[in-house]
C-alpha positions in Angstrom: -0.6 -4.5 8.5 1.9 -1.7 7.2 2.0 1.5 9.5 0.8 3.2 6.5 -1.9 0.9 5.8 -2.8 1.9 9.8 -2.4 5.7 8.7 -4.7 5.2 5.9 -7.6 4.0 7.7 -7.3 6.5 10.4 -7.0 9.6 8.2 -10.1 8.3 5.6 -13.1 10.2 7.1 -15.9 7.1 6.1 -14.8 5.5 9.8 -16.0 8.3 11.3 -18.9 7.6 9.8 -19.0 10.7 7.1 -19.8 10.7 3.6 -17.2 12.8 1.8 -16.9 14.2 -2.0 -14.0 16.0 -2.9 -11.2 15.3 -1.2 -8.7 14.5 -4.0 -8.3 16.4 -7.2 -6.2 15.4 -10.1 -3.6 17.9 -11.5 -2.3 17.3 -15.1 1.4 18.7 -16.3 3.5 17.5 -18.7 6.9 16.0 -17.7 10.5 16.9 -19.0 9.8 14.1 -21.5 6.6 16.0 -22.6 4.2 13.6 -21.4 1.3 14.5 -19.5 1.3 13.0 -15.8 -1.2 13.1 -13.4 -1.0 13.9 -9.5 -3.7 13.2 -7.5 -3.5 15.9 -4.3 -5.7 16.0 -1.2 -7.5 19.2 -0.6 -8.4 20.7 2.8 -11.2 19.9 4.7 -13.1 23.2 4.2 -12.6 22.5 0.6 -14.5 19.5 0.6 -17.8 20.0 -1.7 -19.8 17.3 0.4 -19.2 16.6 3.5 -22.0 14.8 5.5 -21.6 13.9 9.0 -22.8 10.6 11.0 -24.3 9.4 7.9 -23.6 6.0 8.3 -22.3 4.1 11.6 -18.8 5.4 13.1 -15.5 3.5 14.1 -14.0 6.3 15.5 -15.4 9.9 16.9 -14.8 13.0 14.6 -12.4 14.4 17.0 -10.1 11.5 17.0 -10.1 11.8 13.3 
């Protein structure tokens, strides 16, 4: 297992047993070639639109997350 395959389990909030909407957005521009790209960027928590604590069971606590 990759370091970032380690870093990707610890920072997605479903092991701490949340239920989460809204973490990632998608912004469109168009490139220098003048194709449109898209970029998928993680918001802050507090921007999450649902966010729904021990909903399910946890791996980890929602501190060490």
């Amino acid at each position: 297992m990759t370091d970032s395959r380690v870093l990707g389990v610890l920072k997605n909030p479903s092991y701490t047993g949340a239920y989460v909407y809204g973490r990632y957005h998608c912004e469109k521009y168009i490139s220098e070639s003048g194709k449109i790209q898209f970029k998928l960027c993680c918001r802050p928590i507090e921007s999450w639109q649902i966010l729904l604590k021990d909903h399910h069971e946890a791996y980890i606590s929602w501190d060490e997350y």
